[in-house]
C-alpha positions as CSV (number, residue, x, y, z in Angstrom):
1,X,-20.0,23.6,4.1
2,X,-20.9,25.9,0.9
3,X,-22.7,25.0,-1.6
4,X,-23.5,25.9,-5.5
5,X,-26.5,27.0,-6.7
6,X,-28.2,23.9,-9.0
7,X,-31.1,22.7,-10.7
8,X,-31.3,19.4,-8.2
9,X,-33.9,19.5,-4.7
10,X,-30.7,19.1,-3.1
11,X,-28.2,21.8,-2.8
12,X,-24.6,20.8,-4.6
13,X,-22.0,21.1,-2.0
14,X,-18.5,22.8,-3.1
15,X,-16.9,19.2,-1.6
16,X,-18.1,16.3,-2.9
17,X,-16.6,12.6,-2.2
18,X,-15.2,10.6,-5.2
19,X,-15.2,7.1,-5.5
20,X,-12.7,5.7,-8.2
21,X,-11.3,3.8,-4.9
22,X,-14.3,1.8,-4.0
23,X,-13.8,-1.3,-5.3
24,X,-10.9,-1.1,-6.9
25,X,-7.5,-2.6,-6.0
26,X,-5.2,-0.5,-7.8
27,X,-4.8,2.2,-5.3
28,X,-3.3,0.0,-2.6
29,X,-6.0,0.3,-0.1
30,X,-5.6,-2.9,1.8
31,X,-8.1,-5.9,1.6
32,X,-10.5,-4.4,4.5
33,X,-11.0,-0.6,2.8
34,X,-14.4,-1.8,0.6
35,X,-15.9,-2.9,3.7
36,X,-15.5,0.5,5.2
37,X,-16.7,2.5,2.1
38,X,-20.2,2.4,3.3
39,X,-19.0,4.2,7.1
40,X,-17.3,6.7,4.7
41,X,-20.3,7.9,2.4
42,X,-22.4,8.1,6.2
43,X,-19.7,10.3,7.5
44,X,-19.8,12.4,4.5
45,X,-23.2,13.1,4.5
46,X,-23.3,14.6,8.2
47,X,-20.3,16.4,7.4
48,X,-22.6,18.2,5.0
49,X,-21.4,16.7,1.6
50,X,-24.1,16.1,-0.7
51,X,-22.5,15.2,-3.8
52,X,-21.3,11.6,-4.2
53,X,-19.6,10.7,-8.0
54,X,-18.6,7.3,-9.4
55,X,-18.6,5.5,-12.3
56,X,-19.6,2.6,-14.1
57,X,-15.9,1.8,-15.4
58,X,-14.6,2.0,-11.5
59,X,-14.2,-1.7,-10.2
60,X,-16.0,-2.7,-13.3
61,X,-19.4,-1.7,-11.7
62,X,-18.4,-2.7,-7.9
63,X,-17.7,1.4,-7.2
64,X,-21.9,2.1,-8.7
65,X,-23.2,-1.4,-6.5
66,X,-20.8,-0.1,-2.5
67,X,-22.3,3.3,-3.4
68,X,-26.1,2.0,-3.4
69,X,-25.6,0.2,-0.8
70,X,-24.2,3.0,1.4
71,X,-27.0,5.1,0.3
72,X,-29.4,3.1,1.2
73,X,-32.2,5.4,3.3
74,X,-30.5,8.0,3.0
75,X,-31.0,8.4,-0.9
76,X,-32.9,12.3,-0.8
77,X,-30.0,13.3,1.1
78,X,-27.4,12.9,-2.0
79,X,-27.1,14.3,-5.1
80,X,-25.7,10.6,-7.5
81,X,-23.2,11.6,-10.2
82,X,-22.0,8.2,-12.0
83,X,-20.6,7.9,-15.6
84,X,-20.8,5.9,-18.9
85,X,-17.7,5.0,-19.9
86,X,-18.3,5.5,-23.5
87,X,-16.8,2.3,-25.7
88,X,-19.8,2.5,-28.4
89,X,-21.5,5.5,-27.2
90,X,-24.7,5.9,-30.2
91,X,-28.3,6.3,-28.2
92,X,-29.3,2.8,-27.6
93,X,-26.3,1.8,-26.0
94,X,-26.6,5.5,-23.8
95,X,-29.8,4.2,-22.8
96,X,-29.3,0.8,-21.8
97,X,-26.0,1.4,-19.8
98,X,-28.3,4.0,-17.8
99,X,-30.7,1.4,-17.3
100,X,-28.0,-0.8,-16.0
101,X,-26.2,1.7,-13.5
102,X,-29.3,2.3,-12.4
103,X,-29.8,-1.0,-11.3
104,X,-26.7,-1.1,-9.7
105,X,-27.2,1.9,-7.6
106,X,-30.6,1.1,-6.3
107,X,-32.1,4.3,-7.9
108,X,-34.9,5.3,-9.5
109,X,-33.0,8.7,-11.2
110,X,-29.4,9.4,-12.0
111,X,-29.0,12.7,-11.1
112,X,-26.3,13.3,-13.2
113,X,-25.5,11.4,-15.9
114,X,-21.5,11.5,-17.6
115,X,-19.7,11.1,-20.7
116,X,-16.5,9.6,-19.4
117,X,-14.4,10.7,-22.4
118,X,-15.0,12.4,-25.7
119,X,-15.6,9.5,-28.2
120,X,-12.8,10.3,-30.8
121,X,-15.1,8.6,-33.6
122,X,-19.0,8.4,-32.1
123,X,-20.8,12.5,-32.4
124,X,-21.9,13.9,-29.7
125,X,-25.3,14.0,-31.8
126,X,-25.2,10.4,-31.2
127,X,-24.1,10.0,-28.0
128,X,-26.8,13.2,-26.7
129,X,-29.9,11.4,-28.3
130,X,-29.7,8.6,-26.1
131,X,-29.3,11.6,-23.0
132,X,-32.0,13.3,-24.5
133,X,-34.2,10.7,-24.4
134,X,-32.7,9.6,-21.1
135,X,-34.6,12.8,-19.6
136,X,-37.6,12.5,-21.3
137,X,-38.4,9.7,-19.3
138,X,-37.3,10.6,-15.9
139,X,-34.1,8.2,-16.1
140,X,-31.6,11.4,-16.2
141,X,-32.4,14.6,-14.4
142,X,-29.1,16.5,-15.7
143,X,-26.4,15.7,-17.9
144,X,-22.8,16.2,-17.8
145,X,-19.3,15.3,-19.4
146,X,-15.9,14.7,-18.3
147,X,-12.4,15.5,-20.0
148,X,-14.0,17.6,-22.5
149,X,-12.8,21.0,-24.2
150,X,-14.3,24.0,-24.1
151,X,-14.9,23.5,-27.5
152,X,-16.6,19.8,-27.5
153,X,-18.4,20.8,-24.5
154,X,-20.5,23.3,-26.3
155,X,-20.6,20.9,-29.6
156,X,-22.8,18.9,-26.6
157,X,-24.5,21.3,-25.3
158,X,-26.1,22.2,-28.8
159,X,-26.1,18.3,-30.0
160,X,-28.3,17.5,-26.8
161,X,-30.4,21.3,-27.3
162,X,-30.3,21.3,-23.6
163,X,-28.0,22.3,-21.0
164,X,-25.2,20.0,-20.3
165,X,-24.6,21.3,-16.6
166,X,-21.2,20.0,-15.9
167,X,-17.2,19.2,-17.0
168,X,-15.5,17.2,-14.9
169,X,-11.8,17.7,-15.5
170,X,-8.7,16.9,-13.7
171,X,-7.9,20.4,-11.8
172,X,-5.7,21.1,-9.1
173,X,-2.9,23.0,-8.6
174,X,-1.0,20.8,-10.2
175,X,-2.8,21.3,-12.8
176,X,-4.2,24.7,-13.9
177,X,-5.3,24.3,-17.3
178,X,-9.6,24.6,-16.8
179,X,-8.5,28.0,-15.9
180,X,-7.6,29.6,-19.3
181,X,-11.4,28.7,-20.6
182,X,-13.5,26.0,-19.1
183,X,-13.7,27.8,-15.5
184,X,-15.0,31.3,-17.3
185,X,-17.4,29.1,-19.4
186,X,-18.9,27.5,-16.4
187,X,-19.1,30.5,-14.2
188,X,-20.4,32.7,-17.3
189,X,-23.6,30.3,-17.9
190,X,-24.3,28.8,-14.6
191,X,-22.5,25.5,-15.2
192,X,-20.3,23.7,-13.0
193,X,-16.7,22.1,-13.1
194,X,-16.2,19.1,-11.5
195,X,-12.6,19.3,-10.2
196,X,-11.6,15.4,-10.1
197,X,-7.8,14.7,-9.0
198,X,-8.2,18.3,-6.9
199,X,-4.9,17.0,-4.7
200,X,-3.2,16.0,-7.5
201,X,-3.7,12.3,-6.2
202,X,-1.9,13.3,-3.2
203,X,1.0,15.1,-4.5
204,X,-0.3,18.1,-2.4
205,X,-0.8,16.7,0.4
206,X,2.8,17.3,1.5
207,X,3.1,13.6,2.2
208,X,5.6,12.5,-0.3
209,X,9.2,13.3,-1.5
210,X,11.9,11.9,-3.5
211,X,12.7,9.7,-0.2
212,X,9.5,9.2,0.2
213,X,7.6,8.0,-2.7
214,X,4.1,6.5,-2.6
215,X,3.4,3.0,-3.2
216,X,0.3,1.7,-5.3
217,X,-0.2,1.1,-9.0
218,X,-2.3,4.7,-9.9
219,X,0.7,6.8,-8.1
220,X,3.1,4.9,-9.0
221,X,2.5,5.4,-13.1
222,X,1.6,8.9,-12.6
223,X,5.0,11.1,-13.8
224,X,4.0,13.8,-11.0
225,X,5.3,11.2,-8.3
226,X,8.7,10.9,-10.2
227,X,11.8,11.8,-8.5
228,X,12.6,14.8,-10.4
229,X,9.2,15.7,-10.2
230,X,8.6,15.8,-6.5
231,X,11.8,18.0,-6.1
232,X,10.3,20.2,-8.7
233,X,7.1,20.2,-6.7
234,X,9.1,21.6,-3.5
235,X,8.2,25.3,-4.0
236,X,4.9,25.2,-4.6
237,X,4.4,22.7,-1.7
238,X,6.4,25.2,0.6
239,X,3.7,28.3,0.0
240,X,1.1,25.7,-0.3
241,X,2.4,24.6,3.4
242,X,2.9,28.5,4.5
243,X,-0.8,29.5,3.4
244,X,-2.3,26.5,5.4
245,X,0.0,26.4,8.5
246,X,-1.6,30.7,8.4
247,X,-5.4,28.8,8.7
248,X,-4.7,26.5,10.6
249,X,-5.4,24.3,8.5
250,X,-4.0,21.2,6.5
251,X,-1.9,21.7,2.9
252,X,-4.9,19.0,1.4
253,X,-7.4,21.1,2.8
254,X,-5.8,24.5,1.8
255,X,-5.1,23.1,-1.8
256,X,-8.7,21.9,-1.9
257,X,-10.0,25.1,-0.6
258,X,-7.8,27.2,-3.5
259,X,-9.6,24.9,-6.1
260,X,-13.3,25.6,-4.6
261,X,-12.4,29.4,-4.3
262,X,-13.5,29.9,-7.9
263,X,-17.0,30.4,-8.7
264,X,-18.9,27.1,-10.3
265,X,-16.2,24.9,-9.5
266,X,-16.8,21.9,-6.9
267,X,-14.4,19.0,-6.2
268,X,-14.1,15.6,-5.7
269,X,-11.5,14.2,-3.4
270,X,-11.5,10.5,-3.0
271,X,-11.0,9.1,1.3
272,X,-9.3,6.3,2.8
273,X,-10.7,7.2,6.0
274,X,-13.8,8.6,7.6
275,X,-10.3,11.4,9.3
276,X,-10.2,11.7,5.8
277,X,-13.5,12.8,4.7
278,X,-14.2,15.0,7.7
279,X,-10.7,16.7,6.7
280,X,-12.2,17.5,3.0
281,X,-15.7,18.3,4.2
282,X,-13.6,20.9,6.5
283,X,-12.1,22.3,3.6
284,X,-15.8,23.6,2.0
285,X,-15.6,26.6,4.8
286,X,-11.9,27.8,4.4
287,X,-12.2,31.1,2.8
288,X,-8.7,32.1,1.1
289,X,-7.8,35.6,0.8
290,X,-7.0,36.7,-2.4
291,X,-2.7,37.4,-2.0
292,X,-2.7,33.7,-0.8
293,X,-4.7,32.8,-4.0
294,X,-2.3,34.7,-6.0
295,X,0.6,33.3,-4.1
296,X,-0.7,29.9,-5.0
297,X,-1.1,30.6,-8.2
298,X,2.4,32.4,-8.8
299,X,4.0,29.1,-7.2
300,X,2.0,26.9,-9.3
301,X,2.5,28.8,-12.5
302,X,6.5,28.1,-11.7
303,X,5.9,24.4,-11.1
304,X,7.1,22.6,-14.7
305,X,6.1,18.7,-14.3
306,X,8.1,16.2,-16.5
307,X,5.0,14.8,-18.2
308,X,3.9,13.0,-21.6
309,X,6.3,11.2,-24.0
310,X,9.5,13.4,-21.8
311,X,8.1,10.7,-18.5
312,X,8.4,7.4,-20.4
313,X,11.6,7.3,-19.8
314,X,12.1,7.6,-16.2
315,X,8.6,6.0,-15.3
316,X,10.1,2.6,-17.4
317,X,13.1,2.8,-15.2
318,X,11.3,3.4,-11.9
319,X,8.9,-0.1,-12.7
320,X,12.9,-1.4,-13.4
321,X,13.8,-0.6,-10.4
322,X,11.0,-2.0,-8.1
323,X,11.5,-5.1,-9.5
């Protein structure tokens, strides 16, 4: 496993595990999965994975309470990411919802602390007083934001006056965009992205086609899975699947490894299996060479997703058609 340089005692390794599953129904797990998340977090810590996100929005706090639980003794050994899912976000309300994910992951500290989302109507200002003070008292250690701009994310930085060490965006090859700006930002200043979504929910993982859709309620309303969509997606699957059959390797674990090439960037994969997390941890090591991340790139670049007001359509006939 590799790992990015950080100001936590414990090293930030380039594969982290995410958590949006735990406790959550939507993906289509099966009834048994939350009482395995605990053997999952174990088995990513001895595969050398260090950093463990979730959220308070994910089961509606059950994600925050499975994670304690599983980290339970083995706290030092983790670096704790969670999230405030920012409804009112103006300093008091920062401050107590700390206090309160906190308590449900059995910690003393949040290492890193979250924005969820820009607030379209609350300032930053607002929003980094409560993270300011956070810190000041030992609640926060760093602080971070998710599916911000370049733009907002230094409108943070200089409301909170402090570094605001992280992004975490969706970014895969699927999805390039944190490329054009946020990835030089972060690399530039010592910050980090936080790929979340890095196999583009599974897209990459070469296990699903037009004949073969996926089922569950997250995959199912996201366009990338539509037909037209996964036959769109078969070139860039077919280098993805030529680069990784040349290491050996799994397509999840060589898409994974193409997001970690960069510098500053770590990701998140979430597991339904402790296979699972062994196979991302796996991925941390895998050292692309640069015609193979240009290859990827080229193929990726091509790849032209039906997405925003174009996929309503087809995704309201899809949910037609299941019925």
């Amino acid at each position: 496993m590799r790992y990015v340089e950080s100001p936590f005692g414990t090293p930030v390794s380039v594969i982290g595990l995410g958590t949006w599953q735990f406790g959550s129904s939507e993906w289509g797990y099966g009834t048994d999965y939350e009482g395995r998340t605990s053997s999952l977090v174990h088995r990513a810590l001895d595969s050398g994975i260090t950093l463990v996100d979730t959220a308070e929005i994910y089961g509606r706090g059950r994600s925050e309470r499975l994670v304690g639980a599983a980290l339970a003794g083995r706290r030092a050994e983790a670096v704790v990411a969670t999230k405030i899912f920012p409804v009112l976000p103006i300093a008091p309300v920062v401050e107590q919802r700390a206090v309160a994910s906190a308590a449900r992951l059995g910690v003393q500290r949040l290492d890193l602390y979250q924005v969820h989302q820009p607030n379209p109507v609350v300032s930053d200002e607002r929003t980094m007083a409560g993270m300011r003070a956070l810190q000041d008292v030992g609640l926060v250690d760093q602080v971070g934001v998710s599916n911000y701009s370049l733009e907002r994310w230094v409108a943070a930085e200089e409301a909170l006056g402090r570094p605001v060490l992280s992004n975490q965006v969706q970014y895969s090859l699927a999805h390039r965009g944190p490329e054009d700006d946020l990835l030089p930002y972060a690399a530039g200043r010592d910050r980090l992205v936080i790929a979340y979504s890095p196999l583009a929910q599974g897209l990459l993982s070469g296990r699903y086609s037009a004949a073969n859709p996926p089922s569950g309620r997250v995959r199912r309303l996201n366009p990338l899975f539509l037909p037209v969509n996964l036959e769109r997606a078969e070139r860039l699957l077919a280098t993805l699947r030529e680069v990784a059959d040349a290491h050996e390797v799994s397509m999840s674990q060589a898409a994974l490894a193409y997001v970690v090439h960069h510098p500053g960037v770590v990701a998140i994969p979430g597991a339904s299996s402790v296979a699972q997390v062994e196979s991302n941890a796996a991925a941390g090591d895998i050292e692309l060479r640069d015609d193979e991340m240009a290859a990827l790139a080229a193929a990726a670049k091509a790849f032209e997703p039906i997405t925003g007001r174009h996929a309503v359509g087809p995704l309201l006939r899809a949910a037609r058609a299941r019925r």
